[in-house]
N, C-alpha and C positions, 0 to 999 in steps of 0.2 A: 087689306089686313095681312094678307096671307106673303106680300110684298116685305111691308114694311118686318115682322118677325125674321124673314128669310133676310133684307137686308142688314136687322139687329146683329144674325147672328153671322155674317161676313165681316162686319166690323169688328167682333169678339175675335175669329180666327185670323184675320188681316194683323190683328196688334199683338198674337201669340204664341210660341214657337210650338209646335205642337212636337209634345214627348211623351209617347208610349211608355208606359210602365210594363217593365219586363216580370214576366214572372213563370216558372212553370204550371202546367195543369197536369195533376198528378191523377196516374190510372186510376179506371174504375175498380171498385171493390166487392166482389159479391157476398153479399152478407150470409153468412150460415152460422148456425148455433155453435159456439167456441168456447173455450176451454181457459176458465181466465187464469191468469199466474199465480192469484192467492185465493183462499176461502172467500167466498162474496156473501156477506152476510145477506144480500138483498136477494139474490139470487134465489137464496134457503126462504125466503120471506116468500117469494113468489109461491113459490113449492107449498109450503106451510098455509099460505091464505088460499089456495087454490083445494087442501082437503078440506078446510074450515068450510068454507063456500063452495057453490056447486058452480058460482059465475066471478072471474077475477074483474073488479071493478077497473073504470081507467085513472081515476083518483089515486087509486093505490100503485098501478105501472108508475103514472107522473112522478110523483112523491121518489118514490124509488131510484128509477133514473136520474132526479134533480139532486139525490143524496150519492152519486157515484163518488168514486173520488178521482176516476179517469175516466179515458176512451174507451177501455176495451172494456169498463165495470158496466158503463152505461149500454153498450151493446149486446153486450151478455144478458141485460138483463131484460132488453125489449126481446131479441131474439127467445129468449124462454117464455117469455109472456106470450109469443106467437105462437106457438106449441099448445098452449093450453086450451082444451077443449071449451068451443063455443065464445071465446075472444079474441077479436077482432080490433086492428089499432083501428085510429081516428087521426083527429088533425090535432088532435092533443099533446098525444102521445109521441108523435113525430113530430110536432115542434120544439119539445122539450129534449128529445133524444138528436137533431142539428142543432140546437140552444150549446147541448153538450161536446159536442163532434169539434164544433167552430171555437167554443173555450177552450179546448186544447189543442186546438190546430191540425185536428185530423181533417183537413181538407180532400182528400180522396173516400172519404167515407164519406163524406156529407156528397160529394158527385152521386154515389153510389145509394143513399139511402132517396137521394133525390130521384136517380132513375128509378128506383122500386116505387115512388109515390106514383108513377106513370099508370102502373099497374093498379094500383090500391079502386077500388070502387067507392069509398067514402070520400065526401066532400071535405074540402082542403080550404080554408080563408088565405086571402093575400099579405096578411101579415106576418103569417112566417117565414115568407121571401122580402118584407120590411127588414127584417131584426138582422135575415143574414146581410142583405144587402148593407146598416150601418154598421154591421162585423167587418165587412170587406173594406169598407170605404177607412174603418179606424186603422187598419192596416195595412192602406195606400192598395190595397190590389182592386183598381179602379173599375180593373176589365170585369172582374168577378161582379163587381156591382150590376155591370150592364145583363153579365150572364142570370145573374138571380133573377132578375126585370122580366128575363125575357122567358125564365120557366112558369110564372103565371099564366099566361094563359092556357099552356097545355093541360095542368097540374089543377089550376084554379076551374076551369073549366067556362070562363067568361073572360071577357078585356080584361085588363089594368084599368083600373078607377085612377082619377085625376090626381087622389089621394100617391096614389103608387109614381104617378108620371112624376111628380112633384117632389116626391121626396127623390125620387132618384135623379133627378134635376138637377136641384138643391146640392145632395151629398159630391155630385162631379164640379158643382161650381165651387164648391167653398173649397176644393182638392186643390182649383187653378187648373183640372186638366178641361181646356176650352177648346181640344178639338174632340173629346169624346162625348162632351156636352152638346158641342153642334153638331153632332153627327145623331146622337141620340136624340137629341130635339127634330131636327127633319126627320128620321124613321118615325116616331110616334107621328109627327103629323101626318106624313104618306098611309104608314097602316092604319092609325085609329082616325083619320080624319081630325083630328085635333085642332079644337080653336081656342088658344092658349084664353085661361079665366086670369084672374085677378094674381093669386098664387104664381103662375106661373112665370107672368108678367114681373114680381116682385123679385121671383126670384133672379132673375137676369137684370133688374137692377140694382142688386145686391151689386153682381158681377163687375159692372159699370163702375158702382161704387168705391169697391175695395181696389180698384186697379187704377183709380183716380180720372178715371172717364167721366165727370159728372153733367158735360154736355149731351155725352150719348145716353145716359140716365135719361136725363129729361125727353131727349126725343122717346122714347119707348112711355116716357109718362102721357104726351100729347098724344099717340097710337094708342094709348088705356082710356082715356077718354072720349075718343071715337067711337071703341068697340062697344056692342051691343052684351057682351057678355061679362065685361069688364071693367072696373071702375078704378081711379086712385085712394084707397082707403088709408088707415091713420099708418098702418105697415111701412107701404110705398112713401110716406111724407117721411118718417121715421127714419128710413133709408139715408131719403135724399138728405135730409138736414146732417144728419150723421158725415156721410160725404164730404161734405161743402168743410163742416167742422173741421175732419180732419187733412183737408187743406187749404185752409184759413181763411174758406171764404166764409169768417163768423155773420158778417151785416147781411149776407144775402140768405145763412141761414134763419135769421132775428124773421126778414121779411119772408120767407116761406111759411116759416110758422102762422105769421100774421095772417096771409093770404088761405092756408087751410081753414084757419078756426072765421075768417071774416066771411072768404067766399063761398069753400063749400062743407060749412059750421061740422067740423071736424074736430074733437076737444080733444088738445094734447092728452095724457097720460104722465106719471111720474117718470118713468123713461124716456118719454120723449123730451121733455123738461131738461133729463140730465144728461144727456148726449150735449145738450146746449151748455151746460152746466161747464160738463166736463172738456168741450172743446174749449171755454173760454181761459179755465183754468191753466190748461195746456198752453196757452199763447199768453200767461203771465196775466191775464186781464180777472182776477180775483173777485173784485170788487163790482165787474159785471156779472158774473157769476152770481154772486151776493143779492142783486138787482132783480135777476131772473128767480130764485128763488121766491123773494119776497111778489113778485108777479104771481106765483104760482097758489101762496097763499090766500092773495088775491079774488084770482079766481076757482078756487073751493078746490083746487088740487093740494092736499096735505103732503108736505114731502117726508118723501120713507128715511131707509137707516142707510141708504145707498144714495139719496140727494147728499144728505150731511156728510158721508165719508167722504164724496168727491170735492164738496166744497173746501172739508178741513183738510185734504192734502192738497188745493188750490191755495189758501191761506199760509202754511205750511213751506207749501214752496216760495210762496211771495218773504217768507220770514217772518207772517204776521202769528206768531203761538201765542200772543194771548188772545185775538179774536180766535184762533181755533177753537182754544180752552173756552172760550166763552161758548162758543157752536154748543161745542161738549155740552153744556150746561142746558143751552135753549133745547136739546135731544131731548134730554128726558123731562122738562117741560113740557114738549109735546108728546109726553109719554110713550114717546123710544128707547130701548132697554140696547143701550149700545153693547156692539159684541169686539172679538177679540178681535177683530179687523181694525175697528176702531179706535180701540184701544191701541194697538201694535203702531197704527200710523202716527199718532202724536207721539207717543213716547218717544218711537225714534228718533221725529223731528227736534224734540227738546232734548235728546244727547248730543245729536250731532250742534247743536247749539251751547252745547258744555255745559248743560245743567240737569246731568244727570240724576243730583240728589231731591230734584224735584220733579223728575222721570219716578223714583224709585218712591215716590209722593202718590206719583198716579198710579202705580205697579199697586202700591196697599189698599187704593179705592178702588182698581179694578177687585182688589180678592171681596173686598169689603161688598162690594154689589154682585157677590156671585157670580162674576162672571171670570170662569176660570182661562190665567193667561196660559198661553201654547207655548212651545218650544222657540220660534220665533222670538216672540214676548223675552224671555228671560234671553236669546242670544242679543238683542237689541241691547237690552240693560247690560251684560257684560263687556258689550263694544264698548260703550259710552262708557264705562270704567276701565276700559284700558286708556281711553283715549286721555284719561285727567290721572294718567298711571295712577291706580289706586289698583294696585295687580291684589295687594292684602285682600282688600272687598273682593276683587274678582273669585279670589280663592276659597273664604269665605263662602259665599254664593254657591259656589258649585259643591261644596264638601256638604250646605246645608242641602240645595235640594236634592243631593240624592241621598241623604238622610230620612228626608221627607217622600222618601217615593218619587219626587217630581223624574219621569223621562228625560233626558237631555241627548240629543244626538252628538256627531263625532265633531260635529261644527261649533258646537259650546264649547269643545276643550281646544280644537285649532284657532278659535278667534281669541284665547288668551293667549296661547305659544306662539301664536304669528308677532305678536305684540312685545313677547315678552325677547323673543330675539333681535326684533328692527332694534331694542330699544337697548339692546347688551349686557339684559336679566338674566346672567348663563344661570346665577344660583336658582332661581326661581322658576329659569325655563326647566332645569332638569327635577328639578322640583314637580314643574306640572308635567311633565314625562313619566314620573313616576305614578299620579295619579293617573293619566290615560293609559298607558298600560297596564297598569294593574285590573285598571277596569273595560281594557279590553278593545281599548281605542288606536289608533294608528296615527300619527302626524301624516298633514301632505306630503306627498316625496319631495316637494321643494325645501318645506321648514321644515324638515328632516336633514338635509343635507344644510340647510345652513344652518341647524341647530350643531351640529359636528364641527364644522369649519366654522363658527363662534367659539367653541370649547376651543378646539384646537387654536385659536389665535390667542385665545384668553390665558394659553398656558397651562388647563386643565384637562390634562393626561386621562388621569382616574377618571375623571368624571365623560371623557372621550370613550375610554373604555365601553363606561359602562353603558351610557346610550347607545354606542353602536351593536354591541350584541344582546340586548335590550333588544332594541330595532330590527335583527337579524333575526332572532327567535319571531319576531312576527311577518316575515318573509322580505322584508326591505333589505334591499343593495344600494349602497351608495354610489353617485355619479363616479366617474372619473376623475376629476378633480377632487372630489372629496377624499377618494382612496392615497390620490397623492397627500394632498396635506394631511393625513392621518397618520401614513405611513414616514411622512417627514417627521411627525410630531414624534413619534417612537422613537425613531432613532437617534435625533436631539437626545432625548431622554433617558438614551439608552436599556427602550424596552424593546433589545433585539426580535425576541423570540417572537412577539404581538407580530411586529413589523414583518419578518417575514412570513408568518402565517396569512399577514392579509394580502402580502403579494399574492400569495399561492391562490388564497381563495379570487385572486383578481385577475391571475395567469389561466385560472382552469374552471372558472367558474364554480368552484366546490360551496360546499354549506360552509358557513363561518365554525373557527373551531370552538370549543366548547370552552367557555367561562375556567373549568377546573383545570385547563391543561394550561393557564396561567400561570397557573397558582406555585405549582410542585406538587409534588409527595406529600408536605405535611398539612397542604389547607385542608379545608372542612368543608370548603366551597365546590355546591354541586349545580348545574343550568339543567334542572329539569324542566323548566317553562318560561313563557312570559316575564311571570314575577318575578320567581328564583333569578332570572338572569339581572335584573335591573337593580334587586333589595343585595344582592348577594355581595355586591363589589361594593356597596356604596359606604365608604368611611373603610374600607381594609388598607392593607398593608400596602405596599412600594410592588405595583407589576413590573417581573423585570427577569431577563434570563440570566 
């Protein structure tokens, strides 16, 4: 047993380059009662509940601490709580006060408040070394995982439970780092005697899995069935099928399944159903998809709102939108309340199909069945309207929904100006220049610079003008080329004075000049902002020195 794990995990380091994640570990911190930068209301709260009461509860520290609004609030206010006669922390209070430490990335304090727990006499559970340890792992500092691991015992006062071995397993395989994995697998087995359970088992052939080892998979599943403490359960099948899927071996994952649920009467689940689903999908095969489903029915597994969404963008991709639509339909037959995921995926598929007005069909049933579309949602609809140029609708659309409250992000107004430029809409693209600025939007520095050099080819001066210090006012510099052809376009036109200002500003890097030093003496024209810069020029006089 203790062979074949040890030869598992030669074979993970054999096929892996093994890379150290660099990181510093920042000094320890001695904690003492500090002086925070502003009023702490919570602080005064401690103070206040501690005359009320003769005993400051730990309910109340938690709460407190979980309401900081930083590092140094949250310390401040366990450090006063320390102080208070006859209170004493807990494993409460200090989990919630590293909860905070790690949220803001005071990593030398949480060293620091960890060395004090050394000291503490109150008993400490292993899950507050879980939380930090998936804090570390979200933020690649691999090592720190191992280091949290390994202050349990001191701190906990007992082993690591299999629970802890597992999750910190787990968290370094799914990283990819497989020499910190095998090095932390043989230390646990050396100290703790460790004879890998089921879990653990699984979790290395995740590892197998995702790196498209599905041979070595399987050896570790025949080593599961050996052991005495270990079995292949529905997880381990789940795995393997999964694997095979996504590298095309669909028929031999068909027969694993068979062989779980025959040999050793193991009943899929709806996720395991849809890894099958979703593999076939993926390899174009729709209709076996289709197949498996209707198996599933079959045998008394109801498929969820996550079978139908994989099958309809199987459908979807194959080109089949009216069996989609129809899926749609069999959903809430089987009284599924489809969501905005679902929604979002057909609609797409039927703009990219050019039938957008019947995208904007299902847009009205989604509102009609409550189920309100996302940002997503409506940028989908307005691709599929640029693509059947219908830029009027597009426009439309976006003046309504932010009439209506709806949220739109920066990408609603870039996927009509991306369009409206390929397509040599200058009136319409500065048109929708004017609404994104106004409302505080920015184009990409790409369709920015060929919104310019469109104007400029198109012959329009003024309207170059105005976009570009427009654009300025919100910190954009035009490429190279752009500055050329802008500065060609001037002098064509002979708008000396523009032209050489924008040398200047391109010679010395200076701020663009101001809208009114255009003008003369006699305009009215003032570039106090954003707006002023873009509404100010637009439809005036002749720029020109």
């Amino acid at each position: 047993m203790k062979a074949a794990v040890t030869q598992s995990l030669r074979v993970v380091s054999a096929k892996s380059l093994e890379s150290p994640v660099q990181f510093s570990l920042l000094k320890h911190l001695e904690l003492s009662p500090r002086e925070p930068d502003t009023p702490l209301q919570n602080g005064s709260a401690v103070k206040q509940a501690n005359r009320k009461s003769r005993c400051l509860s730990h309910e109340f520290v938690v709460d407190s601490i979980r309401q900081a609004k930083n590092a140094d609030h949250a310390l401040h206010i366990f450090d006063q709580a320390s102080v208070q006669g006859g209170f004493q922390h807990n494993h409460s209070t200090y989990a919630i006060l590293l909860y905070k430490l790690a949220q803001f990335h005071r990593y030398d304090s949480v060293d620091a408040v960890v060395h004090r727990m050394t000291l503490e006499a109150c008993r400490f559970h292993e899950g507050i070394f879980l939380v930090l340890m998936k804090h570390f792992s979200k933020w690649s500092m691999h090592d720190r995982v191992i280091e949290m691991f390994h202050h349990i015992q001191p701190i906990v006062r007992s082993k690591p439970s299999l629970k802890a071995i597992s999750t910190c397993l787990n968290l370094l395989v799914e990283a990819n780092d497989v020499g910190l994995a095998r090095r932390f697998l043989l230390s646990t087995h050396k100290d703790f005697q460790l004879e890998p359970n089921s879990c653990i088992f699984n979790i290395l052939v995740k590892y197998h899995c995702k790196n498209g080892d599905i041979d070595s998979a399987f050896d570790l599943v025949k080593e599961m069935e050996k052991s005495q403490v270990s079995s292949p359960n529905l997880i381990t099948y789940s795995t393997l099928i999964d694997g095979l899927c996504k590298t095309g071996r669909l028929r031999e994952a068909v027969d694993l399944m068979e062989e779980m649920i025959s040999k050793h009467q193991i009943l899929p689940d709806a996720l395991t159903y849809n890894l099958l689903i979703s593999g076939f999908c993926q390899r174009g095969k729709a209709e076996e998809a289709k197949k498996i489903m209707e198996f599933m029915r079959k045998h008394q597994c109801h498929p969820n709102i996550f079978n139908y969404s994989t099958l309809m963008n199987g459908l979807c991709i194959d080109r089949r939108i009216e069996e989609a639509k129809e899926l749609l339909k069999g959903m809430k037959v089987d009284g599924l309340r489809p969501d905005a995921v679902v929604y979002t995926t057909l609609i797409n598929f039927i703009c990219r199909a050019g039938r957008t007005s019947e995208a904007i069909e299902l847009l009205e049933e989604m509102n009609a069945s409550n189920c309100k579309p996302d940002v997503v949602t409506f940028n989908v609809i307005l691709g599929g309207l640029c693509r059947e140029h219908r830029f009027n609708e597009a426009f439309d659309m976006l003046r309504r929904l932010q009439k209506q409250g709806v949220y739109l992000n920066k990408a609603s107004y870039r996927i009509v100006l991306n369009f409206l430029c390929k397509e040599g809409e200058m009136e319409k693209a500065m048109d929708m220049l004017v609404m994104m600025l106004r409302r505080g939007f920015v184009p990409h520095f790409g369709t920015s610079n060929e919104l310019l050099v469109g104007l400029c080819t198109a012959g329009r001066a003024h309207d170059a003008v105005t976009a570009l210090f427009g654009l300025a006012e919100m910190g954009f510099r035009p490429d190279t080329n752009t500055w050329s052809t802008l500065v060609d376009l001037y002098i064509r036109e002979r708008m000396l004075l523009p032209a050489f200002q924008l040398l200047d500003s391109l010679l010395i890097d200076a701020e663009p000049p101001q809208l009114s030093s255009l003008h003369g003496p006699d305009t009215n024209t003032r570039a106090t902002g954003p707006s002023t810069a873009v509404f100010s020029i637009r439809g005036s006089s002749s720029v020109s020195s």
